[in-house]
C-alpha positions as a printed Julia matrix, in Angstrom:
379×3 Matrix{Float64}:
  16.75  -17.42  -45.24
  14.82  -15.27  -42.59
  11.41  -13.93  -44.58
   8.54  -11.65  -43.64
   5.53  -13.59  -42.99
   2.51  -12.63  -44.86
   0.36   -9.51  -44.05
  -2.76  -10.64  -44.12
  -4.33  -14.14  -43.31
  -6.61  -14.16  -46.8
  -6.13  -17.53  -47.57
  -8.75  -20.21  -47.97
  -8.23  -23.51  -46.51
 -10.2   -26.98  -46.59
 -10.44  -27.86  -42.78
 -12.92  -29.62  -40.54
 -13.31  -28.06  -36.94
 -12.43  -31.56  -35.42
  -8.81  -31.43  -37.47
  -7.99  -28.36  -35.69
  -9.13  -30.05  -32.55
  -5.99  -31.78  -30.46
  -6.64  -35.41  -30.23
  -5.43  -35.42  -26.69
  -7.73  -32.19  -25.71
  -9.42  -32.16  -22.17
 -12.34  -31.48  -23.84
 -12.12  -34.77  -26.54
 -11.94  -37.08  -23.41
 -15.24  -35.86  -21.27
 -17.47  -35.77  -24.94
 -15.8   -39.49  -25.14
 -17.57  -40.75  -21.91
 -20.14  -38.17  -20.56
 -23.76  -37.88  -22.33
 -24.95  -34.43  -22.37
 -28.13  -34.79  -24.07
 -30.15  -35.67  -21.16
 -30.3   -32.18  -20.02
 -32.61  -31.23  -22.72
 -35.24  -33.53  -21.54
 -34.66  -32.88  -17.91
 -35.62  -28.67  -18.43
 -37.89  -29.11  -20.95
 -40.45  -28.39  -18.33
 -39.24  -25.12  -17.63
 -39.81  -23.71  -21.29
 -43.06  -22.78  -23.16
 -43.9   -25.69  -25.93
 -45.8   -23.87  -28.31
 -45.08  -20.05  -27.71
 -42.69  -17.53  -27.4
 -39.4   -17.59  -29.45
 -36.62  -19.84  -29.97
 -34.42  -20.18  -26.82
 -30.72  -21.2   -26.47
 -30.78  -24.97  -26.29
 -30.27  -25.99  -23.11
 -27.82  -28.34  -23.48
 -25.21  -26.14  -25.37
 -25.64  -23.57  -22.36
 -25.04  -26.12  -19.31
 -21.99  -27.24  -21.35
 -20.67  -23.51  -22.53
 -20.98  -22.86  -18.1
 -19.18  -26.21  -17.73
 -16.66  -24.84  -19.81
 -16.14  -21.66  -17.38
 -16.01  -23.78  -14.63
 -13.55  -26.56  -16.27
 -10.99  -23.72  -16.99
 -11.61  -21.28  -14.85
 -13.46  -18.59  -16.79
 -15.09  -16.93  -13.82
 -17.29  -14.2   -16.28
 -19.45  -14.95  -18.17
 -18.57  -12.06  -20.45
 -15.37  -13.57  -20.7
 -16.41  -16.94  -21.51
 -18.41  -15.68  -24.25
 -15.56  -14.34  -25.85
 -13.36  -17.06  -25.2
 -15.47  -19.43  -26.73
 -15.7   -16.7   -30.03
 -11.79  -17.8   -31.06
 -11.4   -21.24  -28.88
 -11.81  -23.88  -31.94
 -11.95  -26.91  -29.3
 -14.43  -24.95  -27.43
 -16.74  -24.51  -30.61
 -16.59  -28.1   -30.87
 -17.65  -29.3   -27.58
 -20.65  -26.64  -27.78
 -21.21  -28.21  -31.7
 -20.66  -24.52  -33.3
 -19.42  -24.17  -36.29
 -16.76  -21.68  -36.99
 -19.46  -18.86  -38.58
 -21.64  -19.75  -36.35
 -22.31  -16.62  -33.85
 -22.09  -16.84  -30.07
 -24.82  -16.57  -27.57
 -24.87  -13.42  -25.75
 -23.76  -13.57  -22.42
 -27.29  -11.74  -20.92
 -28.77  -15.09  -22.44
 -26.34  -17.01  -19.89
 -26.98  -14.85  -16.9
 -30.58  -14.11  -17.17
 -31.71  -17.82  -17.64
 -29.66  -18.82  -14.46
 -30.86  -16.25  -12.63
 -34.73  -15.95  -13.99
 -35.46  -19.49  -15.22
 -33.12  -22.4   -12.95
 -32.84  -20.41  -10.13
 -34.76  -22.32   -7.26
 -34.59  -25.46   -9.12
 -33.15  -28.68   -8.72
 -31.47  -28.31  -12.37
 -27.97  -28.03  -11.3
 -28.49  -30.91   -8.4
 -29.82  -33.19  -11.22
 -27.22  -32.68  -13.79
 -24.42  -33.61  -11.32
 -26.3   -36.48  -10.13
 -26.97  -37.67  -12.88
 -23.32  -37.46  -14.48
 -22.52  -39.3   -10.95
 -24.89  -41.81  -12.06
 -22.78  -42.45  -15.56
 -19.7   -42.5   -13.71
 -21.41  -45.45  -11.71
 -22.52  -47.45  -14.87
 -18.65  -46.87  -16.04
 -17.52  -48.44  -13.1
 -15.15  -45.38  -12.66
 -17.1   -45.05   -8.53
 -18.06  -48.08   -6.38
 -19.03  -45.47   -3.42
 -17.58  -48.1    -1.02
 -14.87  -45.51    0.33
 -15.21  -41.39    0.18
 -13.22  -38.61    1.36
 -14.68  -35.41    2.7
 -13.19  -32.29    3.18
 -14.23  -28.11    2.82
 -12.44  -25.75    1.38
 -13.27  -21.73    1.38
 -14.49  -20.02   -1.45
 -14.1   -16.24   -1.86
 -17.68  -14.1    -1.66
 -17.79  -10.96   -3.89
 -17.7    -8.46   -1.03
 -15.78   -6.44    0.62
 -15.18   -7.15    4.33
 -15.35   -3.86    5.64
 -19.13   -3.25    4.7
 -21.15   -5.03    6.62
 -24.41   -4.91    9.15
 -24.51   -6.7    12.46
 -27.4    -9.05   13.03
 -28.54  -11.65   15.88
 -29.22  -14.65   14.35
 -29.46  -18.55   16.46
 -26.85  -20.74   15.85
 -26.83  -23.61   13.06
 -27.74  -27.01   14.38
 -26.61  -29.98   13.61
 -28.68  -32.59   11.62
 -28.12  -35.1    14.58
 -29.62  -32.67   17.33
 -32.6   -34.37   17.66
 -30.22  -37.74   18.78
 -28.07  -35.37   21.12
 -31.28  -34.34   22.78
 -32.61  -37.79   23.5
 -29.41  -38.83   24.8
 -28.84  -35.69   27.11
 -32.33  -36.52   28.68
 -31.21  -39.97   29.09
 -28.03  -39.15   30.96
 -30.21  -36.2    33.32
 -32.29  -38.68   34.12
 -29.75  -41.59   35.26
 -28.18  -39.27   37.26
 -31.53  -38.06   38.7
 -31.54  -34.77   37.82
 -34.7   -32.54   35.91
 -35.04  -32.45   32.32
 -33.96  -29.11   30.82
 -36.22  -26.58   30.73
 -37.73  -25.79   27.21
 -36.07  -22.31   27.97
 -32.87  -24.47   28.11
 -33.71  -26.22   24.9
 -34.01  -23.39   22.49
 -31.2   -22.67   20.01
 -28.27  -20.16   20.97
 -28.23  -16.86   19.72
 -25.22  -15.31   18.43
 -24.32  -11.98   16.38
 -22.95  -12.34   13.23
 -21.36   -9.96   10.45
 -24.18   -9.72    7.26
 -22.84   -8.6     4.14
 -24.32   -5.66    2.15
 -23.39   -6.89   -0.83
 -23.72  -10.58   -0.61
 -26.05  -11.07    2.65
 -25.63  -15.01    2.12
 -22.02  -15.22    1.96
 -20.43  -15.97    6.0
 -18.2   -14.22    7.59
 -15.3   -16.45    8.46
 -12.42  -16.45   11.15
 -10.39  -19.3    11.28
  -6.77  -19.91   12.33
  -4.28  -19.64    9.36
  -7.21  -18.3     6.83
  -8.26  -14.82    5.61
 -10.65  -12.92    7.44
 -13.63  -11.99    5.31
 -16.99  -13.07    3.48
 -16.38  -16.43    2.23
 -18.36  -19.52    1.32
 -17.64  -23.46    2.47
 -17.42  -26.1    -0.44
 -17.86  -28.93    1.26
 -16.72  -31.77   -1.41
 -16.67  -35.22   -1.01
 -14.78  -37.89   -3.22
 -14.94  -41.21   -4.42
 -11.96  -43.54   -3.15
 -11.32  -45.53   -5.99
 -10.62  -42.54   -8.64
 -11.16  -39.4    -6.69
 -14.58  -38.66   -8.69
 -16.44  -35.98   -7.37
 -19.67  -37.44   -6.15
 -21.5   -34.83   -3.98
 -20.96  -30.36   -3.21
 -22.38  -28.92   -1.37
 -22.4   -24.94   -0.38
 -22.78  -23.14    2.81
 -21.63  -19.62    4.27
 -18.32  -19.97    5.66
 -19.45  -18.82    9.48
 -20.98  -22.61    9.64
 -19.12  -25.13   11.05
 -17.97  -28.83    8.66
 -19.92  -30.44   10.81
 -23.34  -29.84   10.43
 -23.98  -30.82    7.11
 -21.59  -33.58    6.72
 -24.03  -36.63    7.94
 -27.0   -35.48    5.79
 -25.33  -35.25    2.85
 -23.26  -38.75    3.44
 -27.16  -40.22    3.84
 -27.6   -38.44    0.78
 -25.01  -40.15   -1.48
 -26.25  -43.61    0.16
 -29.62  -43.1    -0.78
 -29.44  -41.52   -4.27
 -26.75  -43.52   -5.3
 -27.1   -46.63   -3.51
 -23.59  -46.38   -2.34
 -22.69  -48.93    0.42
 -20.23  -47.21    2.42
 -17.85  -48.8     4.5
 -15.3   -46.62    5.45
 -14.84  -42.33    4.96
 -12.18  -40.14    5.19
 -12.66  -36.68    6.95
 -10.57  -33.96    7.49
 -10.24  -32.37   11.31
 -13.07  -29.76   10.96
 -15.5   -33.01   11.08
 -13.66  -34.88   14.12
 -16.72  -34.22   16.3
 -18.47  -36.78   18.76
 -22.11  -36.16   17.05
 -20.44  -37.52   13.15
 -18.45  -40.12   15.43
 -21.62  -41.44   16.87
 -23.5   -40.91   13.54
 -20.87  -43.23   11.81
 -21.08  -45.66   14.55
 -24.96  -46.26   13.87
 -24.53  -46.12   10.65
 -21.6   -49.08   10.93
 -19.51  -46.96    8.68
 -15.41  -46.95    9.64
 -14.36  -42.96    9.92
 -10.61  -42.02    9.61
 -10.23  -37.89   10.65
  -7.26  -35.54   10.75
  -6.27  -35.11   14.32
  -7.17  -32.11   15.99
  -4.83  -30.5    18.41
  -7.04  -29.89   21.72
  -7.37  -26.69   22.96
  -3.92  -25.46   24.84
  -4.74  -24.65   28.85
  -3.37  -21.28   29.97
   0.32  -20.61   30.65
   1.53  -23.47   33.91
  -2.12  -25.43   33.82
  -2.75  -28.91   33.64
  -4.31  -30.52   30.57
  -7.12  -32.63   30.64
  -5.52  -35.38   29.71
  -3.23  -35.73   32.95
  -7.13  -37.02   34.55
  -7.92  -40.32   33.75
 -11.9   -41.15   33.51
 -12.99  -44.17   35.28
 -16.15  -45.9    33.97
 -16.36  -48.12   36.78
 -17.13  -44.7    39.11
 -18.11  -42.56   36.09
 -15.69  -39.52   37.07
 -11.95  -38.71   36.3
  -9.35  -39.24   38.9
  -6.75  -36.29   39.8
  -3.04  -36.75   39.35
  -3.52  -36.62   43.16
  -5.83  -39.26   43.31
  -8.97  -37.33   44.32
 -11.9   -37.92   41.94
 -13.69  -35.35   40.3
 -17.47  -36.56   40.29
 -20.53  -36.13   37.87
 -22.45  -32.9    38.27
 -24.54  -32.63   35.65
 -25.2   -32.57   31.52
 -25.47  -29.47   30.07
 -27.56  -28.69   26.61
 -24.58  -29.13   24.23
 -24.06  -32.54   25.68
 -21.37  -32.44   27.82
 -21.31  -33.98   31.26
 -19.48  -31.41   33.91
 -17.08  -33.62   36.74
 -16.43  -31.12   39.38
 -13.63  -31.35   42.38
 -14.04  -31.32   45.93
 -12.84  -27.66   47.18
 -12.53  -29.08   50.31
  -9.79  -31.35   49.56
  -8.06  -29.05   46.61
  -7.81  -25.72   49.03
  -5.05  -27.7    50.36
  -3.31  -29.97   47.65
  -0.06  -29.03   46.01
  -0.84  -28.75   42.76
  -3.39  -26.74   43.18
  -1.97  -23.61   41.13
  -1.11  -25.67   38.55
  -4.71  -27.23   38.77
  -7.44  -24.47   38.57
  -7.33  -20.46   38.71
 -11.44  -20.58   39.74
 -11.56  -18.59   42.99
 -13.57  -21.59   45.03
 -10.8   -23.87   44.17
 -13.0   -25.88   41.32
 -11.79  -27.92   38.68
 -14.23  -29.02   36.38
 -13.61  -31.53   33.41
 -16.2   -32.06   30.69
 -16.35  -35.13   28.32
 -19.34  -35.64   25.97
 -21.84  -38.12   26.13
 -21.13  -39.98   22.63
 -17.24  -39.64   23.74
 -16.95  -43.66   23.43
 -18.42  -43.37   19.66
């Protein structure tokens, strides 16, 4: 018998908050096995002890933003509100059901007036890293690296157009010494400090978010974006270190600082990482090399040569004579190292003018064919 329900919820019930809380909940599992409480302690330096009024504790608002992040609640407006009616959400923040909600200008203004330039964040996620450890849930003996692009509140049409010098990477210092090393067995000059100074590029600046990166990449959108670069525990895919960049800078510079970081704060000993292609580059193969760590990277397809040209890899190097040798047999010799690190083996003109394949070979007018290989290319 079909009847109307009733028009008004009026009745009084007898109910706990944690009976109207699903025993399977998301939310029921992390307040199982993650300790919250030590953020109170770890900001209490950051608030007055004896003046000023009550704040919000500290440890209900890290939790209500983990909360946004968890499910996606990208306001904060909106997460105040959804935490208003969500029952499992008033649990994991320990609010009662008349108990009223933080504003959301309590949120905001506290990460952007009292954490902002701290280490707060950083020590919260280390430190849940750490309990992770203790739980034996990471072992840090295998991680997984890769970036993915984050979206930058701005629109891409809006922008200013600055000359800034290019990022370099945390192992430049190494890449120098060894480029002076190979100038000088070759007997050639060091570079000139003219030579050493960064490269200068120009660079779209947003108006509305001046540290977000303009980024162009094959098979992405065009536009101001940021890099996530994330890397992952191998033995349950736990999050153990993030870290943010604008999207214009390349995987690769960060990536061997912030392994070095994970060894050292965590005492990880790493044996073997997984990267994705972005960080297949000779400076993180050599860095893993001295660092005796195994790498495993996506492949990267090389560069395609124009329409009808050889690819590099129809010349084989020779160690023995340190220069590649010409499907013709002619060898292309040393010439020099330039300042990125790559050693330049030039032809003879002499004895391409007049070879065969010469169309095929090289469109440079002086009948040049120059090969480059970098100087960690063994790593």
């Amino acid at each position: 018998m079909l009847k109307k329900p009733a028009p008004e919820q009026t009745a009084l019930e007898m109910v706990t908050l944690d009976q109207l809380v699903p025993k399977d909940h998301l939310l029921r599992k992390i307040d199982a096995v993650i300790d919250f409480s030590f953020i109170h302690d770890r900001v209490a330096g950051l608030y007055c002890a004896d003046n000023g009024r009550p704040p919000l504790d500290p440890t209900l608002m890290f939790k209500a933003l983990f909360i946004g992040y968890l499910f996606g609640v990208r306001s904060e407006r909106q997460l105040v509100r959804e935490i208003e009616v969500n029952v499992a959400y008033r649990w994991f923040l320990r609010l009662k059901l008349t108990d009223p909600v933080f504003d959301a200008s309590t949120l905001s203004q506290n990460r952007r007036r009292r954490f902002n330039d701290t280490s707060v964040a950083q020590d919260i996620f280390d430190h849940i890293v750490s309990q992770a450890i203790a739980h034996k849930l990471v072992d840090g003996t295998v991680l997984y690296t890769d970036s993915t692009h984050l979206k930058a509140n701005a629109n891409k049409g809006k922008y200013d157009l600055a000359m800034i010098e290019k990022s370099r990477a945390d192992y430049w210092a190494d890449l120098d010494r060894a480029i002076e090393a190979e100038r000088t067995l070759h007997g050639q000059k060091p570079l000139k400090d003219k030579e050493r100074e960064p490269q200068v590029k120009e660079i779209k600046v947003s108006r509305t978010d001046p540290d977000s990166g303009y980024m162009v990449r094959d098979g992405k959108p065009k536009g101001f974006f940021y890099l996530d670069h994330r890397t992952v525990d191998g033995k349950l895919a736990i999050i153990t270190d993030t870290h943010v960049t604008p999207a214009n800078v390349h995987d690769s510079i960060v990536y061997l600082e912030r392994l070095d970081r994970q060894r050292e704060r965590f005492g990880f000993e790493v044996g073997a990482v997984g990267l994705d292609a972005g960080y297949a580059t000779s400076g993180i193969a050599k860095g893993l090399e001295d660092r005796q760590i195994l790498g495993v990277t996506g492949y990267r397809n090389p560069t395609p040569p124009k329409d009808g040209m050889m690819r590099k890899s129809k010349f084989d190097y020779e160690p023995e004579t340190d220069g590649y040798r010409c499907p013709e047999g002619q060898l292309l010799a040393y010439a020099t190292t330039d300042r990125n690190g790559y050693r330049h083996y030039t032809s003879d003109p002499a004895i391409c003018q007049t070879c065969p394949l010469l169309a095929s070979c090289t469109s440079n007018t002086k009948a040049v064919r120059t090969i480059t290989r970098h100087v960690w290319a063994d790593a």
